[in-house]
N, C-alpha and C positions, 0 to 999 in steps of 0.2 A: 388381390390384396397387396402383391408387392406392387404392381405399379402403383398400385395406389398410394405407399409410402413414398415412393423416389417423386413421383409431382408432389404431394406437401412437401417433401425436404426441396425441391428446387425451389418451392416459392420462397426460400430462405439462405440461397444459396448467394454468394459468394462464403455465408457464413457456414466454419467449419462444424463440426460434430466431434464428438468425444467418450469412451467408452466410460460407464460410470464403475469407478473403484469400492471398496469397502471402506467403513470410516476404521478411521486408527485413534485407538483410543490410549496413546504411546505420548500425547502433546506436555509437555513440564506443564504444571500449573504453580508459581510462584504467587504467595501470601505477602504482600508488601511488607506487612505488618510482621512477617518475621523476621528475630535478627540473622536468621542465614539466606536471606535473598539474596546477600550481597555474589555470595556465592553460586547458588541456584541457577541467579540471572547467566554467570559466565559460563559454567557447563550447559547449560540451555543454549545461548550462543554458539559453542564450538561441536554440539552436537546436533543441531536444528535450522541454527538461525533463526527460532521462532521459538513463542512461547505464550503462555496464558495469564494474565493477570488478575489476582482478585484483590478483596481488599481495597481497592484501586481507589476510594474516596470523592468518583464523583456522582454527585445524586442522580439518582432516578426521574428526577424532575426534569434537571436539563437533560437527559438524554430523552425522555418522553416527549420535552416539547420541540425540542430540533424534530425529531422523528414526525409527528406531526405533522408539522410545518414542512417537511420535504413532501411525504405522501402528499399533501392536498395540493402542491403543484405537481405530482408526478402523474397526480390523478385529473387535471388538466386534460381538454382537445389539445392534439397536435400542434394544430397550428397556431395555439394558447402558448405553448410553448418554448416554439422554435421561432416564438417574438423575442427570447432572452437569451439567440443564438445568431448566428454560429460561432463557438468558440474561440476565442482568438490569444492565447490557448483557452483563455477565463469565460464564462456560460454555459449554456444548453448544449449538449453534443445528444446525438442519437448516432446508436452501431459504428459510424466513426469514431476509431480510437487512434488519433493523432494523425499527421499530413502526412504519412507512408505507405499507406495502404490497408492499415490493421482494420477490422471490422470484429463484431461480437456482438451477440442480444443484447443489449444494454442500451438505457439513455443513461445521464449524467448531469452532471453541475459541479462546476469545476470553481473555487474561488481563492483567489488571493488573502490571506489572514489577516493582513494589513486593511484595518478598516478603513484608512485614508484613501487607499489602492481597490477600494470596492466598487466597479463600474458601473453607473446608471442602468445597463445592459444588464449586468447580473442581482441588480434591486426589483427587475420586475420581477425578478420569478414571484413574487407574491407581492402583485402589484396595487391592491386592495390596501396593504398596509404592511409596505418595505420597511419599516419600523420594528415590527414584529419580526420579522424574519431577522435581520440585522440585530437586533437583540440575542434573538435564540443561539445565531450562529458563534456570535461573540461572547457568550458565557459559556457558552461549552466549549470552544475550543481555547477558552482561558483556564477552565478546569485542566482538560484534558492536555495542554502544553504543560502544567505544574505536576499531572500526574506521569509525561512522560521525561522530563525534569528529572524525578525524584527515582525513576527507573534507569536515566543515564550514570546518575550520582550513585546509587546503588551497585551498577555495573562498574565506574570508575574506582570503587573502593574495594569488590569482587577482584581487580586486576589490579591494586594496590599504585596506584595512579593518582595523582590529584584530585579531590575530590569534584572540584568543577570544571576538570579537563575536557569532559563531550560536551555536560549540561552547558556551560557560557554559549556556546554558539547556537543555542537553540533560542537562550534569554537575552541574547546583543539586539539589539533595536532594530538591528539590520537584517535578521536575521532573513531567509528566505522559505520560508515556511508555506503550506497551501493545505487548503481541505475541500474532501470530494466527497461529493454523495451521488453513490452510486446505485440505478433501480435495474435491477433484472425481472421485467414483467412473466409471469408465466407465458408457457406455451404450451398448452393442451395437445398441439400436435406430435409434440414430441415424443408418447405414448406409440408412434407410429416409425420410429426410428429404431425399435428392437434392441430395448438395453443401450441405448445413446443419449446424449444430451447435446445438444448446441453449446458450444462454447461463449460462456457470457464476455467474459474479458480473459486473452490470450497469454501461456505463458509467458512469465517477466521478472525481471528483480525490480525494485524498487531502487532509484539511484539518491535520494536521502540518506541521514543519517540512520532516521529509525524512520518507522510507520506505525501510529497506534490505529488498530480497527477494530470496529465497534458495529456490529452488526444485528438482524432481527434472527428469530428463528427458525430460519430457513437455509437449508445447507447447502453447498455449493464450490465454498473452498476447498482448492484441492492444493498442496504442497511437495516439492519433491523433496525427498529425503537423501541421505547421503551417498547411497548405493545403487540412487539412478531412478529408484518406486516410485511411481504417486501413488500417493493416500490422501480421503476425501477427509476433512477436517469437522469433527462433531459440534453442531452450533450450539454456542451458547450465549444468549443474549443477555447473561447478568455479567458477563465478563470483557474484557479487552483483548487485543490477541495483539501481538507486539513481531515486527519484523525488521530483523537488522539490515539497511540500508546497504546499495555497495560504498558509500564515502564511509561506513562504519567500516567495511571490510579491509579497504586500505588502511585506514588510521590504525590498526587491529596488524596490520600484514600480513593478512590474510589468517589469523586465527579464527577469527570467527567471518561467517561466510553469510554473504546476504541469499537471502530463501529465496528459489524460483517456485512461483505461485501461480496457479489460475485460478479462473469461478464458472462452474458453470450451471447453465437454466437448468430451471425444476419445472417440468409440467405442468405441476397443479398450484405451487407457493410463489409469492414474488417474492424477490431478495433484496432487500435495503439493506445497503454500507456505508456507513459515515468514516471515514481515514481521512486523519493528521498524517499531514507529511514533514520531520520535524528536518529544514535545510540550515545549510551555517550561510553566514553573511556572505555574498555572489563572488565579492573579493577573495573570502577566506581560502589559505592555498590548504591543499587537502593533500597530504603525506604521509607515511607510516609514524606515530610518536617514537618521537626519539629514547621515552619512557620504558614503555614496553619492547623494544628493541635487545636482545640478546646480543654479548658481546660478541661482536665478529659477526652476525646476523646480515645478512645482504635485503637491501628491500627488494621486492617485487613489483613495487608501482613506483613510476616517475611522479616527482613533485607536479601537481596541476590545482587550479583555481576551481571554484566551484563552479563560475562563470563557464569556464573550459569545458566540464564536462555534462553539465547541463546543457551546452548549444550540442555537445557530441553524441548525446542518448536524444535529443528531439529529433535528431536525425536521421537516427536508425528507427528499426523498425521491435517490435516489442519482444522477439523471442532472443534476439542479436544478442553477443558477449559485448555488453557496455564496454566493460574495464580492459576489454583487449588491446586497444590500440595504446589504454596505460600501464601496460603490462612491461617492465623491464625485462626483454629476452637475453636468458645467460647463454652462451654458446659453451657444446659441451664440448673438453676437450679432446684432440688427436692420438689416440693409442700409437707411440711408437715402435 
């Protein structure tokens, strides 16, 4: 029986494996709708970098009909699929997760928000009627940008800030925004890995501002916490789950910290994820506010462009410290 586990796990191998955790039922869940979210949302930030949203205001419909619409291309032959690939970073990706080496269960569809910037290549995915798709994708993620909007503004006011100091750069025209739907197919075999799971997509921060995710009921996110843990994240698919970006964490000075995340396979459920990636305009220089800055306070990150650090995170590989290389190093001083 044990060999028998180690050939199924090799027929899976380069991709890694992972011990499964207990859920933690510890996640903030904020009420948009109350007047102290303002609040909420900033201890949620400096305690998580992640949190849950209800309330949230966008129908059921459009999240039903995206949902839809991805299954009946994810539920596609392969090679149905990998017509509206390979990613360049935008379309179809399978187990490949970016040009570094990272691999994980997962396939993908990767698109630019910009409906003028929507390639031919990523219209086939429902090529029957790109129309439909292109609608579904464009009314949800116009909801879902005004409810992560109305989550930055709520945070700007929690840290007594401008009230459109984050939101503007989400709603500049330029903005550099992207949405990904991501499928974790089950793996039956995985019953044969003894309390493991394949890892679907590998730990990472997200180098946005924010990320809204919107997922089915099927678990798989896992979070680390501040003390180093992972804990597995309890699904719940009436709700949004919201994760502060590292361009949030500079702008912040590191008060609030972007969440190192992963997802991994379920034997018996597939895992559907829809995630807004909410970027500021490619030009926008990205530095700590001078706002929230304490007098005599030293920043921690060098001034850089979003342009900059976007070419620098596609470069690395997904577990990598992005922000290192924009890390201001203090030298400590010489005891005399």
């Amino acid at each position: 029986m044990v060999v028998h586990s180690q050939l199924v796990f090799d027929h899976f191998a380069p991709i890694k494996s992972c011990k499964r955790t207990a859920l933690f039922t510890g996640i903030p869940v904020i009420n948009l709708k109350d007047p102290e979210a303002k609040t909420q949302i900033v201890k949620a930030c400096e305690d998580f970098g992640f949190f849950k949203v209800i309330n949230h205001g966008v129908s059921d419909h459009l999240i039903g009909d995206l949902e839809s619409q991805a299954l009946k291309f994810f539920q596609l032959p392969q090679s149905e699929k990998e017509k509206a690939g390979p990613p360049d970073p935008f379309g179809y990706g399978s187990k490949r997760i970016g040009p570094n080496g990272d691999v994980g269960w997962i396939e993908y569809v990767l698109l630019n928000t910009n409906h003028e910037l929507i390639s031919e290549k990523s219209l086939f995915i429902l090529r029957e009627n790109p129309e439909v798709f292109r609608c579904a994708v464009e009314e949800y993620i116009l909801a879902v940008k005004e409810m992560a909007c109305e989550v930055l503004e709520a945070m700007a006011l929690g840290l007594r800030i401008e009230k459109s100091a984050l939101s503007r750069l989400l709603k500049d025209e330029r903005s550099d925004c992207c949405f990904r739907l991501n499928h974790y197919p089950p793996c039956p075999e995985l019953e044969a890995l003894s309390g493991r799971n394949l890892i679907g997509f590998g730990e990472h921060t997200d180098p946005q501002i924010i990320s809204v995710l919107k997922s089915n009921n099927t678990a798989g996110l896992h979070i680390c916490l501040r003390d180093g843990n992972w804990v597995s994240v309890p699904p719940d698919n009436a709700s949004f789950f919201i994760n502060v970006g590292d361009s949030l964490q500079v702008m912040t000075n590191g008060r609030f910290k972007s969440v190192k995340h992963k997802v991994l396979a379920d034997p018996i459920k597939s895992r559907l994820s829809m995630i807004y990636f909410g970027g500021p305009p490619l030009n926008e220089k990205i530095a700590p506010l001078p706002s929230l800055m304490e007098e005599g306070e030293q920043s921690l990150y060098r001034e850089f462009t979003w342009w900059d650090y976007k070419n620098s995170a596609y470069k690395s590989r997904l577990a990598d410290c992005r922000l290192g290389p924009f890390e201001i190093k203090t030298l400590t001083p010489l005891l005399t």
